[in-house]
BAFI-3210 file (N, C-alpha, C; in Angstrom, 3 decimals, decimal comma, padded with zeros to 6 digits):
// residues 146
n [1|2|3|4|5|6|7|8|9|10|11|12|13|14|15|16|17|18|19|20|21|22|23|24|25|26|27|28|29|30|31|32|33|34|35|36|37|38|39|40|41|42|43|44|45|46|47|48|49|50|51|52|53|54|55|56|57|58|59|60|61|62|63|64|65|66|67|68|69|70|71|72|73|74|75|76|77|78|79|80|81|82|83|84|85|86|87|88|89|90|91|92|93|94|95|96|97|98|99|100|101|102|103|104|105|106|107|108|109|110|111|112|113|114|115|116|117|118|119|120|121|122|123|124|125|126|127|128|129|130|131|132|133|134|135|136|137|138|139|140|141|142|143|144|145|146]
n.u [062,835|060,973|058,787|057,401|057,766|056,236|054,194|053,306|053,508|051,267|049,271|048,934|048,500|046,028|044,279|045,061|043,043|040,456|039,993|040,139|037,775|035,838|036,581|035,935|032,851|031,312|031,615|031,331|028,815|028,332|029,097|032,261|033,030|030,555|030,954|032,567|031,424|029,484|031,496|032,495|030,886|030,097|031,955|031,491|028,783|025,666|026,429|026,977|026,337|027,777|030,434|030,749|031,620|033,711|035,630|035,708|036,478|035,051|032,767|029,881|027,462|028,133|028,159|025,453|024,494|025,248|024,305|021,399|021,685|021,756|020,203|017,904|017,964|017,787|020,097|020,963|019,730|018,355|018,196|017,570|019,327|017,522|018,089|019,165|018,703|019,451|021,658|022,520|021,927|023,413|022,683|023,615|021,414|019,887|019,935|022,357|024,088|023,989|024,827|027,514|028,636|028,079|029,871|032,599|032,609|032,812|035,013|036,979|036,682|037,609|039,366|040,763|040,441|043,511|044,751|046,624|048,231|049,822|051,871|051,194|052,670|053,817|051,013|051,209|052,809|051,935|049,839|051,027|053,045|050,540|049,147|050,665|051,497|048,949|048,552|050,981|049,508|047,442|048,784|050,180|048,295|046,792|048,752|048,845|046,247|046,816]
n.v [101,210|099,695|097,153|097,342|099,900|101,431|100,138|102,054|104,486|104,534|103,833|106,365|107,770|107,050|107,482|110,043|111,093|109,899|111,868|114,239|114,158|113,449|116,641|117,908|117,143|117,984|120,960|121,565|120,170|118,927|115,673|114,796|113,848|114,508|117,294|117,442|116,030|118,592|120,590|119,405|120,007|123,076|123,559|122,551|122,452|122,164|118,316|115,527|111,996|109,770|111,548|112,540|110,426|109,024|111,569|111,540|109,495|107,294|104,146|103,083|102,926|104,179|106,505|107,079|106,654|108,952|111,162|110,834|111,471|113,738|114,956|114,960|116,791|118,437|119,605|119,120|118,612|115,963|114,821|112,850|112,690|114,145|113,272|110,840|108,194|106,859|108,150|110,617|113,798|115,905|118,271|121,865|123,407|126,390|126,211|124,598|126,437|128,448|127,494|126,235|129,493|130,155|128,435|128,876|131,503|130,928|129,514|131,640|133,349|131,848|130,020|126,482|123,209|122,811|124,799|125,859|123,999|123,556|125,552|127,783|126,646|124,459|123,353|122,616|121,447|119,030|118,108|117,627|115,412|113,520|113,452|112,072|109,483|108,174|108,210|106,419|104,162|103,614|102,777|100,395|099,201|098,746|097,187|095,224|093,931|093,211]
n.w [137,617|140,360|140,450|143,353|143,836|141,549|142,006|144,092|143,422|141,368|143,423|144,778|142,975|142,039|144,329|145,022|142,661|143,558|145,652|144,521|142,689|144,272|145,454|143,415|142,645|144,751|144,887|142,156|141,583|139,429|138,029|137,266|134,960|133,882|133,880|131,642|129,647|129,258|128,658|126,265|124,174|124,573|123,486|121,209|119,564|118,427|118,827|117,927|119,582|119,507|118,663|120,911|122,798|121,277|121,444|124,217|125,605|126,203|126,865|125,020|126,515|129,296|128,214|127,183|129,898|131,011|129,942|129,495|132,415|132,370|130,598|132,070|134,226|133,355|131,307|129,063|125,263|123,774|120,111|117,549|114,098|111,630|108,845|109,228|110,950|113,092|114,155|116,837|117,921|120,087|122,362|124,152|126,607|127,838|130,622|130,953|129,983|131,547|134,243|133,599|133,081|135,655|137,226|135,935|136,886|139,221|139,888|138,867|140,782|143,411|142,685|142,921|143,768|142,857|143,022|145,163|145,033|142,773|140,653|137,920|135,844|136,756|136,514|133,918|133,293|134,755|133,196|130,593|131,672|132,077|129,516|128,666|129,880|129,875|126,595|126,046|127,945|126,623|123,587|124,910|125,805|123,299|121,914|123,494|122,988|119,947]
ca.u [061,935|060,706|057,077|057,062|057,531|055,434|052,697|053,379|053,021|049,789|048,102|049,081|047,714|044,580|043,702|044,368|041,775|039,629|039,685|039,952|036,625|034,967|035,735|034,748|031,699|030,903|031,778|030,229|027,233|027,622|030,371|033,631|032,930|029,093|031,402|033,817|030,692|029,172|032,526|032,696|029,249|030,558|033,171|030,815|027,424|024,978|027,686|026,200|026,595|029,029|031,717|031,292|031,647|035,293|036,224|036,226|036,951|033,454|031,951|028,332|026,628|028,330|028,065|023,995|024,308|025,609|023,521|020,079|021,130|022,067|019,179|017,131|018,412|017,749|021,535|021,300|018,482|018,966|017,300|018,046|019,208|016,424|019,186|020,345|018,075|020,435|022,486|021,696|022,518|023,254|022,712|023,335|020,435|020,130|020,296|023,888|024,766|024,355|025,705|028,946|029,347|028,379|031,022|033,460|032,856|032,984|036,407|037,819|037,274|037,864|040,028|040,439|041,541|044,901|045,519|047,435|049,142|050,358|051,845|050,413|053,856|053,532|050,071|051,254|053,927|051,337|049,106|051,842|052,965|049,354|049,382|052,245|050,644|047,504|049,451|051,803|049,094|046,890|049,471|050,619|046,826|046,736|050,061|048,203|045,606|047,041]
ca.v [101,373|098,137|096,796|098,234|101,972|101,832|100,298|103,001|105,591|104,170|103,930|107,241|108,477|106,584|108,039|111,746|110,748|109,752|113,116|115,182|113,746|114,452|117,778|118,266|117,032|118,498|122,197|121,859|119,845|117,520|114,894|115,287|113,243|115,364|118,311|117,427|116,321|119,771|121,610|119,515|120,318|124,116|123,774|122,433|122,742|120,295|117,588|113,557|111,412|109,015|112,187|112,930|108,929|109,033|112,217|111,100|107,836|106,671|103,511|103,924|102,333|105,219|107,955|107,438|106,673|110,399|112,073|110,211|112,048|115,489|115,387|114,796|117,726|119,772|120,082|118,656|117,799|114,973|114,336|112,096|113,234|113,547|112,855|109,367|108,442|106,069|109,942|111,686|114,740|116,719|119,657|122,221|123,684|127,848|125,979|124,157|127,717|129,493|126,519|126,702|130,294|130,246|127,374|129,284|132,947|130,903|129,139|132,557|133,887|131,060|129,025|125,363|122,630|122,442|126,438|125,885|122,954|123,882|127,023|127,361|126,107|123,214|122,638|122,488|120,144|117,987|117,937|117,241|113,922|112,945|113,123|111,082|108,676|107,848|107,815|105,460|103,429|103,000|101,841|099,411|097,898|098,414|095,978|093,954|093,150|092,300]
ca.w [138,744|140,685|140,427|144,169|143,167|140,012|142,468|144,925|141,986|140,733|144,174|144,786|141,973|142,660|145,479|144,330|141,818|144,603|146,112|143,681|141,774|145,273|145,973|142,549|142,802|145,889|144,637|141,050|141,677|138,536|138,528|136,833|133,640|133,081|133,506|130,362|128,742|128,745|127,978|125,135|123,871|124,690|122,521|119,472|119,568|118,862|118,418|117,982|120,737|118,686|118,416|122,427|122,910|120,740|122,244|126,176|125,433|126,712|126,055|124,342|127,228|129,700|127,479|127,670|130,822|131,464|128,895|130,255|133,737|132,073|130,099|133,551|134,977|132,394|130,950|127,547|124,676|122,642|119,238|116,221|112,945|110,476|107,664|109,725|112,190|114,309|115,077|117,855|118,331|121,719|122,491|125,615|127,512|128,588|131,966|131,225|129,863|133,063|134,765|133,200|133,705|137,035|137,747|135,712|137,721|141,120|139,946|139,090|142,438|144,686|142,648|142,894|144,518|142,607|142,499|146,011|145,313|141,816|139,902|136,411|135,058|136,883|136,097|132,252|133,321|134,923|131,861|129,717|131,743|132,224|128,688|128,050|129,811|128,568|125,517|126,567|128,413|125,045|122,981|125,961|125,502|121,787|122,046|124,613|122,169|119,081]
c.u [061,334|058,977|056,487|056,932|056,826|053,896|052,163|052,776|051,805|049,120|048,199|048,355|046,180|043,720|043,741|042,844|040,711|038,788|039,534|038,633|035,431|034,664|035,232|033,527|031,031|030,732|031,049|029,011|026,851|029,223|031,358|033,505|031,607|029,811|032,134|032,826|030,190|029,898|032,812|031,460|029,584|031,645|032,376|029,433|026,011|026,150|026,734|026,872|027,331|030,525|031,716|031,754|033,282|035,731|036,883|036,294|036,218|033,289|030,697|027,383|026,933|027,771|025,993|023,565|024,086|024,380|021,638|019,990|021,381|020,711|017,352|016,837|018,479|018,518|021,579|019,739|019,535|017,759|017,854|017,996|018,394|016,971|019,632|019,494|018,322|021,457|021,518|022,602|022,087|023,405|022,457|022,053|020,966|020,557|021,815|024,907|024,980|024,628|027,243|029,561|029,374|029,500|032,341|033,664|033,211|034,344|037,343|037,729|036,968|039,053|039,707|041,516|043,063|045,375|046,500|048,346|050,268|050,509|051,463|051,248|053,574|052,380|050,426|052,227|053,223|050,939|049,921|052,243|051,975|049,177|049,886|051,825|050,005|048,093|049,896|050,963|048,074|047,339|049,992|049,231|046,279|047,834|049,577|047,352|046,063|047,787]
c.v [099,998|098,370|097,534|099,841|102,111|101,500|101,752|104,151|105,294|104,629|105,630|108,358|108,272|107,234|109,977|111,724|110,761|111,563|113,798|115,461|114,181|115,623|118,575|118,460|117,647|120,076|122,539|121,345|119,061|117,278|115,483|114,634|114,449|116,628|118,231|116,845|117,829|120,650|121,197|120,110|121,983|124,366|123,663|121,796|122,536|119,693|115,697|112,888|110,665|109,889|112,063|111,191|109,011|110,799|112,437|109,779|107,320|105,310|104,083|103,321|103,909|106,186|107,858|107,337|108,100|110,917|111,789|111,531|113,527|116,060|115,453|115,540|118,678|120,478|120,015|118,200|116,607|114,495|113,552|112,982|113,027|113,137|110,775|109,048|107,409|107,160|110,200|112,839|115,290|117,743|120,434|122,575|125,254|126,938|125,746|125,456|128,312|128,879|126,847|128,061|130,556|129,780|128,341|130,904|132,506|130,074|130,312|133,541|133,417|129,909|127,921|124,486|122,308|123,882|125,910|125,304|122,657|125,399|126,584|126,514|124,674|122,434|121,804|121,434|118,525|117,214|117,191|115,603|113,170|112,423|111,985|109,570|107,875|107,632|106,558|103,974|103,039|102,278|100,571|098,598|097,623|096,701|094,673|092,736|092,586|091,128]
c.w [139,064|140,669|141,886|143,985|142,142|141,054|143,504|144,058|141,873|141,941|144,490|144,271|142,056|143,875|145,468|143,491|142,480|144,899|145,524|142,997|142,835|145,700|144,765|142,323|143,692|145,627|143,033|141,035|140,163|138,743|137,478|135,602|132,810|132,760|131,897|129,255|127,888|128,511|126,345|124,243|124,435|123,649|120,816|119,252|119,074|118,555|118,567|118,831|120,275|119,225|120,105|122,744|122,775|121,755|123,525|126,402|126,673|126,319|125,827|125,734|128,772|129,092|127,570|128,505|131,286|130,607|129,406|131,809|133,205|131,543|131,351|134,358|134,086|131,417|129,440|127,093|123,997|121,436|117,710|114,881|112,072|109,396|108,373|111,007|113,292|114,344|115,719|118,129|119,296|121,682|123,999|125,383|127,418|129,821|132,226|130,955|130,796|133,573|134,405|133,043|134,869|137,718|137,110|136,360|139,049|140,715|139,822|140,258|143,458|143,960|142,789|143,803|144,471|142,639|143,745|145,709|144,263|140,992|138,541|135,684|135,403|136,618|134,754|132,470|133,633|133,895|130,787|130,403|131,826|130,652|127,795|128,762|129,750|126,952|125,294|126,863|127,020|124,256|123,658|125,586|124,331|121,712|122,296|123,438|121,006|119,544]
res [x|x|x|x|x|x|x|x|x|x|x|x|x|x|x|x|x|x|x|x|x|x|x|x|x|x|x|x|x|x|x|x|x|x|x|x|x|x|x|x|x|x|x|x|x|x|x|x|x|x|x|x|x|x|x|x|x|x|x|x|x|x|x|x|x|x|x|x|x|x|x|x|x|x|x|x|x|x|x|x|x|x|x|x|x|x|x|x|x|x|x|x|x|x|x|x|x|x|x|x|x|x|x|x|x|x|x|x|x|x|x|x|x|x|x|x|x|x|x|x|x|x|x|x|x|x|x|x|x|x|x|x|x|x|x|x|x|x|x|x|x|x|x|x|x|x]
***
């Protein structure tokens, strides 16, 4: 593939990104990163701002960026471990609770912006090269650096 079609690809992709992150935002009412904060923090419950950091491959200067505005809005506490007291641990909110089922009752009956444009199969196909990747592109900058 020539440096033209790989840029073509990229911008491409770039600009889905674009849109996609908007009508996100626009339809959930926190951005697309706060969201995958508070799913992870759904998934495991207080969790220390370190693990969410490595998990969404955050820097630490982001990651309290986000957490500063969640906790602003009512979404998340945050308090230091009395065992370690450079941990913090996060924790949802009742508010981010009914948040996230609300968002998840109004995605199952209205769908999303990719239900049209993809069948589930293909979603999983997406996922899987997105995957591949990020993968791909890590070790490419692991490489880079040494």
């Amino acid at each position: 593939m020539s440096l033209q079609e790989i840029s073509h690809v990229l911008y491409q992709i770039k600009l889905a990104d674009q849109k996609i992150v908007q009508i996100f935002e626009e339809n959930i009412g926190v951005s697309l990163t706060r969201y995958e904060i508070l799913m992870c923090l759904k998934e495991e419950n207080p969790l220390l701002q370190n693990s969410l950091q490595e998990k969404l491959l955050i820097d630490q200067a982001a990651i309290t960026r986000h957490l500063k505005v969640l906790e602003a809005d009512g979404y998340v506490t945050r308090c230091r471990n009395p065992k370690n007291n450079r941990e913090i641990f996060v924790s949802l909110t009742e508010k981010s609770q009914q948040k996230i089922a609300e968002c998840e009752a109004k995605h199952q009956e209205a769908g999303t912006v990719l239900s049209p444009a993809f069948t589930e199969g293909e979603m999983e196909q997406l996922l899987v090269l997105l995957d591949k990747l990020n993968n791909q592109l890590c070790e490419y900058k692991t490489k880079e650096v040494k």
